[in-house]
NUBA-144602 format. One line per field, with one value per residue (C-alpha): residue number from 1; residue in three letters; x, y, z. Coordinates in Angstrom, 3 decimals. Example, Ala and Ser with C-alpha at 12.3 -4.5 7.8 and 13.67 -1.06 7.14 Angstrom:
! NUBA-144602
nr: (1, 2)
rest: (Ala, Ser)
px: (12.300, 13.670)
py: (-4.500, -1.060)
pz: (7.800, 7.140)
***
This chain:
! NUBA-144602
nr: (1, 2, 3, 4, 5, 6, 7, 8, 9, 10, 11, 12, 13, 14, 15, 16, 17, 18, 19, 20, 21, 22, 23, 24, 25, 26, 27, 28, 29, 30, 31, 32, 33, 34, 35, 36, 37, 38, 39, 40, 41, 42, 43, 44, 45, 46, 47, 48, 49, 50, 51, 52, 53, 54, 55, 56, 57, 58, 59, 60, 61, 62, 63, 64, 65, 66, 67, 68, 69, 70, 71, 72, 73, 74, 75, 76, 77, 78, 79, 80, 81, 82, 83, 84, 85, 86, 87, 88, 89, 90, 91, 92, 93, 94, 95, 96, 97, 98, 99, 100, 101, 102, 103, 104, 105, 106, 107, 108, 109, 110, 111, 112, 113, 114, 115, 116, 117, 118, 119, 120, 121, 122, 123, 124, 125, 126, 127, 128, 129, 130, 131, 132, 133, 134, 135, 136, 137, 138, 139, 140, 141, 142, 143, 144, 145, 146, 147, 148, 149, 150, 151, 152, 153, 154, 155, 156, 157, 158, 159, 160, 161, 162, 163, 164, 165, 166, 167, 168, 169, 170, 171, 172, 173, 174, 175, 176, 177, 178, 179, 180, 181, 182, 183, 184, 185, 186, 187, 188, 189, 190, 191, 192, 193, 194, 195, 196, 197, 198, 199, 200, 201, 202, 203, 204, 205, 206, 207, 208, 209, 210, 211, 212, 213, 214, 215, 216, 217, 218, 219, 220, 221, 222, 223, 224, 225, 226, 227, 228, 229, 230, 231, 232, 233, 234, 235, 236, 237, 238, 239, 240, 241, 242, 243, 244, 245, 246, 247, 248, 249, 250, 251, 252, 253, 254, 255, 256, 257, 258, 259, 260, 261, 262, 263, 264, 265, 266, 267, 268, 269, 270, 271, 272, 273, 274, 275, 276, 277, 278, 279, 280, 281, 282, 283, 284, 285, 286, 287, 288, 289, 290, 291, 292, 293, 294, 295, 296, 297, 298, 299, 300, 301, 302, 303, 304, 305, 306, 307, 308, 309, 310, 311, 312, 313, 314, 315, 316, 317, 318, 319, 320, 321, 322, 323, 324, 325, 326, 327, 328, 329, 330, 331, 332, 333, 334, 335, 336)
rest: (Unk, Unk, Unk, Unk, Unk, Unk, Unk, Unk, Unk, Unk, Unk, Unk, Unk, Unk, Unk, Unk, Unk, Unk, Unk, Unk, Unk, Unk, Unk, Unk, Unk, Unk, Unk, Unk, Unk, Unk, Unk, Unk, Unk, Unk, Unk, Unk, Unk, Unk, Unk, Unk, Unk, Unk, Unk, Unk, Unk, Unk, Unk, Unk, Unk, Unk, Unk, Unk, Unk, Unk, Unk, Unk, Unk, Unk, Unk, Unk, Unk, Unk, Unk, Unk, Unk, Unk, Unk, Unk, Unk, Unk, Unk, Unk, Unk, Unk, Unk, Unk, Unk, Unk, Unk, Unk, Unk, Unk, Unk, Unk, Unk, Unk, Unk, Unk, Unk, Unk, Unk, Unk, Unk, Unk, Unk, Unk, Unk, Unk, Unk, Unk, Unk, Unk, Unk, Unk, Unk, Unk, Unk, Unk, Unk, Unk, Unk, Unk, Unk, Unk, Unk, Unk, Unk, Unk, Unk, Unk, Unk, Unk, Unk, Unk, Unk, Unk, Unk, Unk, Unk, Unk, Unk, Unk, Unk, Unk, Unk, Unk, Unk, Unk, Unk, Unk, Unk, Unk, Unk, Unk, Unk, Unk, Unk, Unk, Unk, Unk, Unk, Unk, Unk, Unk, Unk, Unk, Unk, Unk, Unk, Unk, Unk, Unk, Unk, Unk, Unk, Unk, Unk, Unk, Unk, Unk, Unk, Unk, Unk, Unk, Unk, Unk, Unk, Unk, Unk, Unk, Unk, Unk, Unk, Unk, Unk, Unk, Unk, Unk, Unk, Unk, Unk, Unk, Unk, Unk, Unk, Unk, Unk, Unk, Unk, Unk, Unk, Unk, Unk, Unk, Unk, Unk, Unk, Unk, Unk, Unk, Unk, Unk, Unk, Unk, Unk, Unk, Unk, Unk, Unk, Unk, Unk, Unk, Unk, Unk, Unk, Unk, Unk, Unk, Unk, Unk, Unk, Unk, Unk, Unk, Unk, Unk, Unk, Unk, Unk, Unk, Unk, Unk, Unk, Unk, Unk, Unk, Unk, Unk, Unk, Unk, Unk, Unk, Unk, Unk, Unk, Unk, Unk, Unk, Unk, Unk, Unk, Unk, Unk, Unk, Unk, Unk, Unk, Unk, Unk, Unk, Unk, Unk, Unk, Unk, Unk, Unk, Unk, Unk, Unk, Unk, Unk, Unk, Unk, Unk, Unk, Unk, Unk, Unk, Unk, Unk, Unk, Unk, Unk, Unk, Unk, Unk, Unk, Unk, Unk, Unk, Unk, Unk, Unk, Unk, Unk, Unk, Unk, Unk, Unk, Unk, Unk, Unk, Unk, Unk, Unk, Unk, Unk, Unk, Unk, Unk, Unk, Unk, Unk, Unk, Unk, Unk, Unk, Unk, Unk, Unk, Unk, Unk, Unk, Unk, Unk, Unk)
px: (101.647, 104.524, 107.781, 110.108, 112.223, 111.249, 107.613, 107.730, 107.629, 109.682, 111.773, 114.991, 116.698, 114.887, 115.311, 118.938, 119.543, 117.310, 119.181, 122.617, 121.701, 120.174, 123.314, 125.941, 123.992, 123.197, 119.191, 117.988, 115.097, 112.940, 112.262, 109.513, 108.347, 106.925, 104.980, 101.909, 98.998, 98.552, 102.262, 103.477, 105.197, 103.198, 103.909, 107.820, 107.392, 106.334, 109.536, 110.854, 109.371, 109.671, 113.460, 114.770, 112.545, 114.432, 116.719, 118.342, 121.246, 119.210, 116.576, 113.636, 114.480, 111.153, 111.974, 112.808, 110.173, 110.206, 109.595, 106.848, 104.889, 105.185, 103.420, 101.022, 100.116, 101.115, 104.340, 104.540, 106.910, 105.682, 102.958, 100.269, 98.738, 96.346, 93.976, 90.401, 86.930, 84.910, 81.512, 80.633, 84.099, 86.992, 89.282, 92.517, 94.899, 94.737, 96.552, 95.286, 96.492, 100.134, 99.772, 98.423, 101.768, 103.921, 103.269, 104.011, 107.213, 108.645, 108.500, 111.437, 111.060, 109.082, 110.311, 112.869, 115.968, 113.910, 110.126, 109.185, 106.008, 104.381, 102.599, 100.185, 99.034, 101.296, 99.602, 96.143, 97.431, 95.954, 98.265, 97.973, 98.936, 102.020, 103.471, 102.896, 104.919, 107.634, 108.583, 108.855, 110.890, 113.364, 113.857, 112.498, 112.458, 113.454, 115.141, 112.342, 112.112, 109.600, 108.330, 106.085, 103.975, 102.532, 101.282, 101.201, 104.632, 104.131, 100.847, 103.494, 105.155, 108.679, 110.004, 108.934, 110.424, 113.531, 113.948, 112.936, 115.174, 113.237, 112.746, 111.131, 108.965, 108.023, 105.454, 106.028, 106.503, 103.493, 105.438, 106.403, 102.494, 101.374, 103.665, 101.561, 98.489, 99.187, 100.238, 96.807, 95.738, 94.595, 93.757, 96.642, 95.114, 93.250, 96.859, 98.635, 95.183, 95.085, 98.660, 98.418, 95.916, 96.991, 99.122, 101.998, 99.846, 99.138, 96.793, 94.828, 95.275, 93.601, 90.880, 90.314, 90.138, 88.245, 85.750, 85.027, 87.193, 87.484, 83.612, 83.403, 86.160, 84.218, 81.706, 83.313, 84.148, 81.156, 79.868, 82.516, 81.984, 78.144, 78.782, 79.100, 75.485, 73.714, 70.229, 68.302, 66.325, 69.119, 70.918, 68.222, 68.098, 71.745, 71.854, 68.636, 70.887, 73.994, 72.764, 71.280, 74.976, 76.886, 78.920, 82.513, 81.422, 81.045, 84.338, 85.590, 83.641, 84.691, 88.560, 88.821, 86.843, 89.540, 92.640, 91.119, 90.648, 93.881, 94.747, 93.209, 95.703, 98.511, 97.618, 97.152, 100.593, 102.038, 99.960, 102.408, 103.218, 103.570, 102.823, 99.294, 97.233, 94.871, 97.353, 95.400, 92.835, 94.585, 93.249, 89.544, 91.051, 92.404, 89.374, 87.570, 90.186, 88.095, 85.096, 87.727, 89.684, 92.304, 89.804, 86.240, 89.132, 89.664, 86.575, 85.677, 88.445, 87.298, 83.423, 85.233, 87.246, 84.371, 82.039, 84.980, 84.876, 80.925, 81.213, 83.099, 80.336, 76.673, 75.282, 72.819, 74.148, 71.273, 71.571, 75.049, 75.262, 72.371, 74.123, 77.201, 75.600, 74.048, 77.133, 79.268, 75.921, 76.721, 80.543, 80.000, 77.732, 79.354, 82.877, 85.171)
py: (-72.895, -70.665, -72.966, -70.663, -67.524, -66.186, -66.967, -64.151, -60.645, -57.601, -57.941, -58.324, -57.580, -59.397, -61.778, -61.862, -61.269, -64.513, -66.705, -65.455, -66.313, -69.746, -70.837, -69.630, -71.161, -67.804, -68.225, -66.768, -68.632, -65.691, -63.214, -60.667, -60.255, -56.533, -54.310, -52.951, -55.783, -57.524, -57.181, -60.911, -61.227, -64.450, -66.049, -65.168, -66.452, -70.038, -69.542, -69.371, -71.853, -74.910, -73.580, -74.242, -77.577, -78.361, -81.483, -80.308, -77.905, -75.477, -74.676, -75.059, -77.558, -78.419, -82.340, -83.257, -85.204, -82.383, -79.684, -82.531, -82.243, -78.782, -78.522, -80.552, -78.389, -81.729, -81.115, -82.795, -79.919, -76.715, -75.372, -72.205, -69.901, -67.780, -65.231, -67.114, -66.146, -66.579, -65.383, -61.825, -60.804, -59.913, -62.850, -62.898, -65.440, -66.279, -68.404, -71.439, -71.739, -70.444, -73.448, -75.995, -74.322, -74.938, -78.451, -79.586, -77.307, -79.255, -82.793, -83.887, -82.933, -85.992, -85.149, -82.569, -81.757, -78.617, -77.107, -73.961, -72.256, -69.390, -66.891, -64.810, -61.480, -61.680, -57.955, -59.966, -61.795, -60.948, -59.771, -63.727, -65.069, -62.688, -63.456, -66.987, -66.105, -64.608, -67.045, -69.810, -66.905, -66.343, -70.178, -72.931, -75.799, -77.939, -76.556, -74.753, -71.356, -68.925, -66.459, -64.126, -61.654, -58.379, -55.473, -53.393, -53.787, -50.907, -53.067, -55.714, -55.895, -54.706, -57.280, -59.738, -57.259, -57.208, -60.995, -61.574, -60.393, -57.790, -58.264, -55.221, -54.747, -52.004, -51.397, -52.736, -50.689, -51.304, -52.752, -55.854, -55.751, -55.805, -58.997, -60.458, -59.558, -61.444, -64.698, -64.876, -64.233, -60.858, -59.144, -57.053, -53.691, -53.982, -55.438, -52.307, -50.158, -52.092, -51.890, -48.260, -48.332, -50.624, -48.300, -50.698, -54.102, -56.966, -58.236, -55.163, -55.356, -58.708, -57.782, -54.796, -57.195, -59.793, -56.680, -55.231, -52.364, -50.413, -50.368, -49.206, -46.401, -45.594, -45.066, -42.107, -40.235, -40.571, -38.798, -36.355, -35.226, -34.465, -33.268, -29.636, -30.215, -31.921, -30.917, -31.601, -34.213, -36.073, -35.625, -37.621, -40.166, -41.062, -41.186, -43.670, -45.669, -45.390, -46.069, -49.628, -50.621, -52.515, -50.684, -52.708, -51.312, -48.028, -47.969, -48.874, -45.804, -43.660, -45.029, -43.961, -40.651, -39.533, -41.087, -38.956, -35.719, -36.090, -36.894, -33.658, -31.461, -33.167, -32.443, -28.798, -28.340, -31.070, -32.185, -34.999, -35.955, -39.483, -39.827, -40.308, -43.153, -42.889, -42.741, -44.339, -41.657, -38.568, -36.704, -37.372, -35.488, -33.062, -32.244, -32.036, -29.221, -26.500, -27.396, -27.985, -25.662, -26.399, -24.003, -26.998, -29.726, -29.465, -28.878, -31.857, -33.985, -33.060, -34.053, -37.357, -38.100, -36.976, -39.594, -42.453, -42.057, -41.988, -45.180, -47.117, -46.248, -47.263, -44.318, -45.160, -45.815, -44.105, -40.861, -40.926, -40.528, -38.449, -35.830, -36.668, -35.476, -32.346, -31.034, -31.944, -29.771, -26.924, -26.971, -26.522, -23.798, -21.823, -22.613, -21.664)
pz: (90.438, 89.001, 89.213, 86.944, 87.636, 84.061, 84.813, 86.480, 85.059, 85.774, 89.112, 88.224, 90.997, 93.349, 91.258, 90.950, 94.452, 95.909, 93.311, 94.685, 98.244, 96.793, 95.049, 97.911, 100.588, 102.445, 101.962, 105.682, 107.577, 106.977, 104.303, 104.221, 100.449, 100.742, 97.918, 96.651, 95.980, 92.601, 91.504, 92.052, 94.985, 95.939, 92.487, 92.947, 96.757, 94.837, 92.959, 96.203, 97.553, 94.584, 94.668, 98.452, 98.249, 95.003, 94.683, 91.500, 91.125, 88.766, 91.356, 90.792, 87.971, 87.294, 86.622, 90.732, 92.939, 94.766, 92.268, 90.714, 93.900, 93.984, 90.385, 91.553, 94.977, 96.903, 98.165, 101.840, 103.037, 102.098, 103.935, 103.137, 105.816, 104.605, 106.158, 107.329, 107.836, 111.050, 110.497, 109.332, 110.574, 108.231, 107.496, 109.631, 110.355, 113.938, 116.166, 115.571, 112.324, 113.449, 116.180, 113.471, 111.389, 114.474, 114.743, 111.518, 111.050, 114.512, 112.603, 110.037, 106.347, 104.364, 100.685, 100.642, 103.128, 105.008, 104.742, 103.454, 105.448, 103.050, 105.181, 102.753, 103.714, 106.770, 108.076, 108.934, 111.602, 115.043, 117.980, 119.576, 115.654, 115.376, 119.422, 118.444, 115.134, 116.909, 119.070, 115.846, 114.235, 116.880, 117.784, 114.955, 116.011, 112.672, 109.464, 108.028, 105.593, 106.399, 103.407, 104.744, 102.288, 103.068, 101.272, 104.522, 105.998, 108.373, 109.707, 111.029, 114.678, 114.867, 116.056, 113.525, 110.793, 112.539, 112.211, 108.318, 105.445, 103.577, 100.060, 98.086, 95.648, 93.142, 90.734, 87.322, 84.165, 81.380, 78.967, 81.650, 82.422, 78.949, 78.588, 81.389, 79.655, 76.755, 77.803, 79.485, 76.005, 76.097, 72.520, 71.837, 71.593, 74.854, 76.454, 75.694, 76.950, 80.443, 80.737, 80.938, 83.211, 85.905, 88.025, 88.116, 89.254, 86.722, 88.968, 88.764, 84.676, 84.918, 87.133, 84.776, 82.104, 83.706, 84.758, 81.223, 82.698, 79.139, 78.417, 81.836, 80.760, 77.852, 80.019, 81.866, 78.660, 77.422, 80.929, 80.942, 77.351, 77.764, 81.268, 80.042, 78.211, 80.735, 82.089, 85.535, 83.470, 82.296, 85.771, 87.352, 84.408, 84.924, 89.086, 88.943, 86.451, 88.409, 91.861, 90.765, 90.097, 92.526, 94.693, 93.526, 90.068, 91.186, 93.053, 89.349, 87.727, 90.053, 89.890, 86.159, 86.283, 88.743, 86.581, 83.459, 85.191, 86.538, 82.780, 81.518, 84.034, 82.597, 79.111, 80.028, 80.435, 77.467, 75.446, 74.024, 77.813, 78.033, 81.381, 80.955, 81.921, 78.910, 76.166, 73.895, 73.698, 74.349, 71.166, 73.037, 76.376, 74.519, 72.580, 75.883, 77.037, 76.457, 78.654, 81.602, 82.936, 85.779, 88.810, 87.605, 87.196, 90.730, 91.740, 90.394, 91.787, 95.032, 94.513, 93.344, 96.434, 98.556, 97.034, 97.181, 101.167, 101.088, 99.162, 101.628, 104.125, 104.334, 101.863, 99.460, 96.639, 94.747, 96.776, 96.725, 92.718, 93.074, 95.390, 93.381, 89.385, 90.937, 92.602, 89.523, 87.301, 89.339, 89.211, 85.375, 85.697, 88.132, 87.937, 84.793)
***
């Protein structure tokens, strides 16, 4: 578990401003850590956490009984909710664990002077969860700091944002990512690729890594380049292949054929832009310029969005890609 302010990358100001409130004593009972997903506000929420639980005057010093037991995911007086499954329903966080939560937040602290209570992906509670919420919010019954952590603050009931400090978050810029990258000891050269890639989210970068994301990449320039040359027999090769993958990876394929086409309309109008997400193989987009002009760019972008929504439904895969190379076949052919 992250116990350091520098741990974390990027987020300054957030930064700055929680260890402010920390040293002048004007840390609020509730905070609402908002911002897209995979960008760290959890792992600055254990920051948090390890700090108001901290016995030394450097919080979190790291050396403490407290901040020991925090390491160690034993700390008597912090406390996790988390989103649960019950069956083939999506997981939510219902009000039996913000009862269970209740109860131990009403007792004295064991270790430290108050309790933390972490509230990850605060937007899955159910209606019962978030009343039950509200009522510990407005009136809690022991000295206790809530941390609650959403990534759809808009998902949330007024009145529960009205009584937590709000505490935003931003995407980070790749060079902060890239850091991230390689203290998980990421090679270098694909660090600074992923980076570029991630849209702001580390934990994206990681899952991109962890996914083989830049063979996958590859992939999609390779397809793009022969597009312009394909034929009906090599359109039905490549569907059959494509509809045995998994849908997750498909999602994925689909993700970066859309970032490069987007790509290719940037480089239409600068070709040195550097607000591409494939920087490091611009000279391949550019190089592809000629088979794509803006009217089939489009085009395209639209058969791509199209088969993103079919792909959260129950279309076959197979059919889907199917339906998906043909239409893209005759937006080459007939579109220029």
């Amino acid at each position: 578990m992250e116990l350091q302010w520098d741990e974390i990358a990027g987020h300054e100001e957030q930064k700055k401003a929680l260890r402010t409130m920390l040293r002048e004593g004007r840390m609020p009972h509730a905070l609402l850590f908002a911002g897209p997903d995979g960008i760290g506000k959890k792992m600055l929420a254990h920051v948090l956490a390890a700090a108001v639980l901290c016995e030394g005057k450097d919080a979190p010093c790291g050396n403490c009984a407290s901040c020991q037991a925090m390491s160690l995911g034993s700390h008597p007086d912090y406390l996790e909710v988390v989103p649960e499954k019950n069956g083939k329903s999506a997981a939510q966080i219902r009000i039996e664990a913000i009862r269970a939560m209740q109860v131990q937040v009403s007792r004295y602290p064991v270790l430290s002077k108050r309790r933390v209570v972490l509230i990850d992906d605060a937007d899955r509670m159910n209606e019962a969860a978030e009343n039950s919420l509200l009522k510990t919010l407005e009136e809690p019954e022991g000295p206790v700091t809530f941390i609650l952590v959403t990534s759809a603050r808009s998902a949330l009931l007024d009145t529960i944002l009205s009584r937590c400090m709000p505490v935003n978050f931003g995407m980070l810029a790749a060079e902060d990512i890239e850091k991230v990258l390689l203290q998980r000891d990421v090679p270098a050269d694909e660090a600074r690729a992923l980076a570029a890639l991630a849209d702001g989210s580390p934990g994206r970068a990681l899952t991109l890594f962890e996914h083989e994301g830049l063979q996958l990449r590859q992939e999609v320039l390779t397809f793009l380049k022969a597009l312009p040359h394909l034929n009906m027999e090599q359109i039905w090769t490549k569907s059959a292949g494509m509809g045995e993958q998994d849908r997750e990876v498909l999602r994925e394929w689909f993700l970066y054929l859309n970032m490069m086409l987007r790509d290719l309309l940037i480089l239409m109008e600068d070709g040195a832009s550097p607000m591409l997400y494939h920087r490091d193989i611009r000279q391949d987009l550019l190089a592809m310029l000629p088979d794509y002009p803006e009217d089939r760019i489009f085009c395209l972008l639209e058969e791509v969005r199209e088969a993103q929504k079919r792909l959260l439904s129950n279309a076959s895969p197979r059919l889907l890609m199917e339906g998906f190379f043909i239409r893209t076949r005759d937006i080459m052919m007939r579109v220029s």
